[in-house]
C-alpha positions as CSV (number, residue, x, y, z in Angstrom):
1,X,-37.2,35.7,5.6
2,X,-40.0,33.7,6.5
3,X,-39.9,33.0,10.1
4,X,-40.7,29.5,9.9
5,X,-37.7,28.7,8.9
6,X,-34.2,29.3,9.9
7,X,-31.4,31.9,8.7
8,X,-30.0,30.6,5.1
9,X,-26.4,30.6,4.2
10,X,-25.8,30.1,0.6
11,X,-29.4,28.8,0.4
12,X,-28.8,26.0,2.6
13,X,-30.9,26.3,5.8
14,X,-27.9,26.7,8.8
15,X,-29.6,25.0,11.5
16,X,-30.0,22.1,9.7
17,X,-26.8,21.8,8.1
18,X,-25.4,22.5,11.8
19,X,-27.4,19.6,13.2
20,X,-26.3,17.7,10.2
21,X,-22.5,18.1,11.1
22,X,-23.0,17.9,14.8
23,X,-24.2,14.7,14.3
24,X,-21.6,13.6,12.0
25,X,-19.2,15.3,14.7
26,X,-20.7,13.3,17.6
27,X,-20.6,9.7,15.4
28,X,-17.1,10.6,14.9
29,X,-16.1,10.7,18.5
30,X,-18.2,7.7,19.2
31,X,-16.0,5.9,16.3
32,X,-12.8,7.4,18.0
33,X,-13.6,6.0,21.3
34,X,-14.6,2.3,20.1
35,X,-11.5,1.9,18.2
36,X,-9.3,3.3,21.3
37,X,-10.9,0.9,23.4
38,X,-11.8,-2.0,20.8
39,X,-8.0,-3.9,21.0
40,X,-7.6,-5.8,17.8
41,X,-5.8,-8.5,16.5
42,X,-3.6,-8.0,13.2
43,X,-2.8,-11.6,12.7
44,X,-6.2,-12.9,13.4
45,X,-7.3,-12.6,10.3
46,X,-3.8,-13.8,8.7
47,X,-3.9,-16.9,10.8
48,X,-6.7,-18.4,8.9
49,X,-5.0,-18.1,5.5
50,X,-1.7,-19.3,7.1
51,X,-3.9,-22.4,8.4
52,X,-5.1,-22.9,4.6
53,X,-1.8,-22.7,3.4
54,X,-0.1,-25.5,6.1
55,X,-3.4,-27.8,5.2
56,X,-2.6,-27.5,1.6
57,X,1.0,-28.2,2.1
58,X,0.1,-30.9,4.6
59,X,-2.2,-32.9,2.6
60,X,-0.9,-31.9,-0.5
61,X,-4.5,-30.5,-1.6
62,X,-5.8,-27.4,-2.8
63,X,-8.3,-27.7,0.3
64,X,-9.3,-29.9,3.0
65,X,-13.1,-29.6,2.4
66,X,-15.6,-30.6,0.0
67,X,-17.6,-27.0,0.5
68,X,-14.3,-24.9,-0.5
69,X,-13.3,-27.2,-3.3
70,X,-16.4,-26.4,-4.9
71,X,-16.5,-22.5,-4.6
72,X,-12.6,-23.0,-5.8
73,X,-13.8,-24.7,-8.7
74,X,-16.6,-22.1,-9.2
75,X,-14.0,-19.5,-9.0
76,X,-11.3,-21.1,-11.7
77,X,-14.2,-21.5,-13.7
78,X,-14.9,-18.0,-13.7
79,X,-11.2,-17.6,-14.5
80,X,-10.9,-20.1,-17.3
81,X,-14.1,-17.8,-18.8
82,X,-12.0,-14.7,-18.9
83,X,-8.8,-16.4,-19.5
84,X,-10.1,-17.8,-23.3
85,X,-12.3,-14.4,-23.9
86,X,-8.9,-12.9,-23.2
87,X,-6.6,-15.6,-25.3
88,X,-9.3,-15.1,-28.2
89,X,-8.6,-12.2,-28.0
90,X,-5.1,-12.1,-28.5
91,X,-4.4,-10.2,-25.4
92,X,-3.2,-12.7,-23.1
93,X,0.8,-13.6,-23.0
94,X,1.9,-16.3,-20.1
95,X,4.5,-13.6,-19.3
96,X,2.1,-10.9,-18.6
97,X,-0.2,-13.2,-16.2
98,X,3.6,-14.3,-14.5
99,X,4.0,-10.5,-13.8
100,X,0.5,-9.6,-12.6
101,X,0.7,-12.5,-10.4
102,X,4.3,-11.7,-8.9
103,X,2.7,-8.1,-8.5
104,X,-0.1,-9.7,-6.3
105,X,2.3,-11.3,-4.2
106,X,4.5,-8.0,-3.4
107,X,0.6,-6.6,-2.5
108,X,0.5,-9.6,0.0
109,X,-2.9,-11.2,-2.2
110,X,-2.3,-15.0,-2.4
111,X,-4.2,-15.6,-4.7
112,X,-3.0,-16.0,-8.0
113,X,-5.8,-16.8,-9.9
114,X,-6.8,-13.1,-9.5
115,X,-4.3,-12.5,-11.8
116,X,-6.6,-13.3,-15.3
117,X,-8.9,-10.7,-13.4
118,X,-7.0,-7.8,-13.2
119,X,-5.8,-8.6,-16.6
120,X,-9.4,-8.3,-17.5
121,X,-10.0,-5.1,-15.7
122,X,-7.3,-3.5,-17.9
123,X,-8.7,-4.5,-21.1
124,X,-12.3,-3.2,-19.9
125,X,-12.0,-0.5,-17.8
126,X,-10.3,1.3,-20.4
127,X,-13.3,0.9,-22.7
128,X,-16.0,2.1,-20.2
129,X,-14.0,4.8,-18.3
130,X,-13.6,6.2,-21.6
131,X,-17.0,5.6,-23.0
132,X,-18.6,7.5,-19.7
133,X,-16.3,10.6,-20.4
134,X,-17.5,10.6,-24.2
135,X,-21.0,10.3,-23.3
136,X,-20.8,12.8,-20.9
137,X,-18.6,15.4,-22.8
138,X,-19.1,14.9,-26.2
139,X,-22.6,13.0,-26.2
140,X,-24.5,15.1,-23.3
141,X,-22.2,18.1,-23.7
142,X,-22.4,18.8,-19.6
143,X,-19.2,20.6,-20.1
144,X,-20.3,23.3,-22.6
145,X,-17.2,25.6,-21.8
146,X,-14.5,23.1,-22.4
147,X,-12.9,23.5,-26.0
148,X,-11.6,20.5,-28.3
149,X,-8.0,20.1,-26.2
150,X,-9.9,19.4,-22.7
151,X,-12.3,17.2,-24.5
152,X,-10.1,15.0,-25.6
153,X,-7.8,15.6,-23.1
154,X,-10.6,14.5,-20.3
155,X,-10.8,11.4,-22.9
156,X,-7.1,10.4,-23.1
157,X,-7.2,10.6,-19.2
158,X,-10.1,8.2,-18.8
159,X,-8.8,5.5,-21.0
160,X,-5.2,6.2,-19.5
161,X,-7.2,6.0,-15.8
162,X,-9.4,2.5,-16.8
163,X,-6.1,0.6,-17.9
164,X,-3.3,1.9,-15.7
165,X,-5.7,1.8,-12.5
166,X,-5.3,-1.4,-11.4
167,X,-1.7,-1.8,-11.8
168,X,-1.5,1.8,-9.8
169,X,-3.9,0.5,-7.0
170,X,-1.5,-2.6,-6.4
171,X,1.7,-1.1,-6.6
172,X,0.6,1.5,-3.8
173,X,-0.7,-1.6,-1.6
174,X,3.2,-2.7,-2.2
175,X,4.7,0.1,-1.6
176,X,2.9,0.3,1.9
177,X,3.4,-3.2,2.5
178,X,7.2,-3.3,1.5
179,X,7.8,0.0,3.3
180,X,6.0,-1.6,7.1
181,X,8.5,-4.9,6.6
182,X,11.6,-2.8,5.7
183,X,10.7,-1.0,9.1
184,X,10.7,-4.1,11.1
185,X,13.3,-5.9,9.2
186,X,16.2,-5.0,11.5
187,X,14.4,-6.1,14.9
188,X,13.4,-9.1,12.7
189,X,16.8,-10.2,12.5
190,X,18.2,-9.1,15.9
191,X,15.2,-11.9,17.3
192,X,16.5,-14.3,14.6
193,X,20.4,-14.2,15.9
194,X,19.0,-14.5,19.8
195,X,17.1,-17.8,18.8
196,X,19.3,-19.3,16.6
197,X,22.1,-18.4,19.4
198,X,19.7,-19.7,21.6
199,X,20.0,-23.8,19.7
200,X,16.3,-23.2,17.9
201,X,16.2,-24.5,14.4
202,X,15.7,-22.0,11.9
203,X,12.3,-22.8,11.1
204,X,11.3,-22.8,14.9
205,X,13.0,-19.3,15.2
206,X,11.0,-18.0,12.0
207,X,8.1,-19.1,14.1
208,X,8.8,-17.7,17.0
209,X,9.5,-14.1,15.6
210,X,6.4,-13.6,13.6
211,X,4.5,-14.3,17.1
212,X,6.4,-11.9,18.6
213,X,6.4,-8.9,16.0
214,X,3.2,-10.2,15.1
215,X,1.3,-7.2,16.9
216,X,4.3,-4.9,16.0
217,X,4.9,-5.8,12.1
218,X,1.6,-8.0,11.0
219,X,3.4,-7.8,7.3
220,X,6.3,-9.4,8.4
221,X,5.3,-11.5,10.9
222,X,2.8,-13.0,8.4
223,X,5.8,-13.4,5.8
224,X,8.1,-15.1,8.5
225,X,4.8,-17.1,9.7
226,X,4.4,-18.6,6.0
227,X,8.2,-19.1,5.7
228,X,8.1,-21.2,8.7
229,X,5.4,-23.3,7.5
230,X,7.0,-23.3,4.3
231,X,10.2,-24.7,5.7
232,X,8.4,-27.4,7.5
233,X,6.5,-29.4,4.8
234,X,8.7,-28.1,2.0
235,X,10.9,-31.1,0.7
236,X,13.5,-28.3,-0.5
237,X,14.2,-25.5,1.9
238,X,15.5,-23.6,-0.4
239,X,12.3,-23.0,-2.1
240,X,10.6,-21.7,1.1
241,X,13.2,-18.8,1.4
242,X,12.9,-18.4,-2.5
243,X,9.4,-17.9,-2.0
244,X,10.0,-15.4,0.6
245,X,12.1,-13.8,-1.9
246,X,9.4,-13.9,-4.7
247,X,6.8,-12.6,-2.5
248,X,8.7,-9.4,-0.7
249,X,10.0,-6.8,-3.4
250,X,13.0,-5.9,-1.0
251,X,17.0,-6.4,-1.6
252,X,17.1,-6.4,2.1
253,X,14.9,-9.5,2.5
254,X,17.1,-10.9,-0.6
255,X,19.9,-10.3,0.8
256,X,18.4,-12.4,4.3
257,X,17.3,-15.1,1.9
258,X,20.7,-15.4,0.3
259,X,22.2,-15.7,3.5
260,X,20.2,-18.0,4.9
261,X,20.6,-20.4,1.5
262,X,24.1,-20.2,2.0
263,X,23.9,-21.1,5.8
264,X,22.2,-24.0,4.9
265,X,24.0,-25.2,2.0
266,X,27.5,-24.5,3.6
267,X,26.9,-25.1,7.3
268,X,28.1,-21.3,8.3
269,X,27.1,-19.8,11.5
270,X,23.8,-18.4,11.4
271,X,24.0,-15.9,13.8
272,X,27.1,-14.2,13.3
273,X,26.0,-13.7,9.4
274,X,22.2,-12.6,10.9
275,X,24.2,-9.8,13.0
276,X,26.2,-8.2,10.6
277,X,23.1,-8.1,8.3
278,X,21.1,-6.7,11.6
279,X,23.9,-3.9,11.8
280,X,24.1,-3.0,8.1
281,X,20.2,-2.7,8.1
282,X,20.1,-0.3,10.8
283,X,23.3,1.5,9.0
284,X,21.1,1.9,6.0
285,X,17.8,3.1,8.3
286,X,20.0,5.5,9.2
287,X,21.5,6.8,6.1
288,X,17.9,7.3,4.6
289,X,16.8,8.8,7.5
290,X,20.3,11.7,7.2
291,X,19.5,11.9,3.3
292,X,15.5,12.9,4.2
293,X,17.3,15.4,7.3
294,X,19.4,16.4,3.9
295,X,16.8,17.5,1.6
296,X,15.0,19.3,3.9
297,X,16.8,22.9,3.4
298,X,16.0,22.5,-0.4
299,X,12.0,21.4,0.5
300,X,11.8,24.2,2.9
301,X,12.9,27.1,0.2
302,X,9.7,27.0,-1.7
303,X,7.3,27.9,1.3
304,X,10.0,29.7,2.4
305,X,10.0,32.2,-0.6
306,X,6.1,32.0,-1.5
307,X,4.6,32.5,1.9
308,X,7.0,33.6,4.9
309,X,9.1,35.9,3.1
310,X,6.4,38.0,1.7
311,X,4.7,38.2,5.1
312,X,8.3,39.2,6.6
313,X,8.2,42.0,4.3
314,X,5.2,43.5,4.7
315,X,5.7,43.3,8.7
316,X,9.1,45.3,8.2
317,X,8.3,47.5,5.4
318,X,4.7,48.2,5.9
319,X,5.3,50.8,8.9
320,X,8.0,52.4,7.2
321,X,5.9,52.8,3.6
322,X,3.1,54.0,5.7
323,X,4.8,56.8,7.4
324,X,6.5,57.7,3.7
325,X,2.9,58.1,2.5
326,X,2.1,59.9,4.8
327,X,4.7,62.0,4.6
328,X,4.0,62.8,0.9
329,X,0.4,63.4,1.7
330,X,1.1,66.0,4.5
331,X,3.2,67.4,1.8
332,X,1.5,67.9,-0.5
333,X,-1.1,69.4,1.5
């Protein structure tokens, strides 16, 4: 070993890839502390789109300045480009874009002209996921060892990958989203039935809950922030808590919207309806949470068998096959 150098591992010199991951260890615990101390905001950043939307409801505009009307414009022009590449090429149904874009709203992305876009992304991605894979397999051949069934398995996988991606990336962002408002639904609605007993209007009590579980639920305090807009410059206030509906894949928030349509329609008491839902929320929090505490004997059995069982064995039958082999060896001795 030349003694210029350090001791190799592997052929990687261990001094320097100690420094290396002392240093990433040290920036690590620098981010740790910064984001301990660093107290952030999650509606900050909401706010400003919940601003855009009240302007454009106010003024009835798509904007209130020349500067973002043109990068709008920019941007449906960019659109309109891959929405007749896409109608020429017979790929684009009005249905599909209705379904993308109601998929974009569960994700909590407003905009809908993002829609023709992801469209676009499955129609190309498919083509150059699966055009790197045959370059590199069948093309380049950097996989020598693989036989015919990987190859064109590896292929099928791409092109499966490149057009079901997108649809997969936004339906986990939905999943995560729908599962943080389900959380805070039931404390949602326990605030609702104090300020509506309280002689707030229900758009002032939408208000006031999505400041207060702003910090706690930023999902749903942004939903009930834009529902409270909603209900003040809407001329039907039905639509707002439709759009509530449209925008939150949940039967629990249906069911609060269908409530709240029929409060409004029939002149019913709002909190006493608001309080039984609260209570039949929590009910069903809790009956998940026994069903999880239920499946958690069957869950257990696998690791049970394949890794504590085995071990338990060996502890309690290793001594005693020990002492039998020796036995026979003295034996036979």
């Amino acid at each position: 070993m030349d003694p210029a150098t350090g001791p190799t591992l592997l052929g990687f010199d261990v001094f320097l890839v100690g420094s290396i991951l002392a240093g990433i260890a040290a920036a690590s615990v620098l981010f740790a502390i910064y984001t301990a101390v660093t107290i952030k905001d999650p509606m900050s950043k909401r706010v400003k789109a919940l601003e855009g939307r009240r302007e454009e409801l106010k003024m009835g505009l798509v904007t209130s300045t020349a500067k973002k009307r043109q990068s709008l414009v920019r941007k449906n022009d960019t659109t309109e480009k891959i929405k007749d590449t896409l109608g020429n090429m017979k790929v684009l149904q009005q249905s599909q874009v209705e379904v993308v874009q109601q998929k974009l709203a569960h994700a909590g992305i407003r905009n809908k002209e993002l829609a023709i876009v992801i469209i676009g992304l499955r129609a190309v991605l498919p083509l150059l996921f699966g055009g790197l894979v045959f370059a590199a397999v069948f093309l380049l051949d950097m996989f020598p060892d693989w036989g015919p069934m990987k190859r064109n398995g590896a292929l099928m996988a791409a092109v499966f990958l490149g057009y079901k991606g997108p649809e997969l990336y936004l339906g986990n962002i939905a999943k995560k989203r729908n599962e943080a408002i389900r959380k805070g639904l039931p404390d949602a609605l326990d605030l609702l039935v104090i300020c509506a007993e309280a002689g707030l209007t229900v758009d002032a009590a939408f208000n006031r809950v999505a400041k207060e579980l702003g910090r706690a639920y930023p999902e749903l305090g942004d939903e009930f922030a834009l529902t409270a807009i909603e209900l003040s410059f809407l001329n039907e206030r039905k639509k707002a808590f439709d759009n509530l509906a449209y925008r939150v894949d949940l039967d629990a928030v249906k069911g609060v919207v269908t409530t709240m349509i029929q409060t409004e329609r029939y002149g019913t008491p709002l909190a006493s309806a608001l309080r039984v839902l609260s209570a039949e929320f929590r009910n069903e929090r809790m009956m998940r949470a026994e069903e999880k505490a239920a499946r958690l004997p069957a869950i257990m059995t696998v690791p049970l068998i394949m890794f504590i069982l085995p071990v338990l064995f060996i502890v309690i039958l290793g001594p005693a096959a020990c002492s039998i082999a020796d036995a026979f060896s003295g034996g036979i001795g």
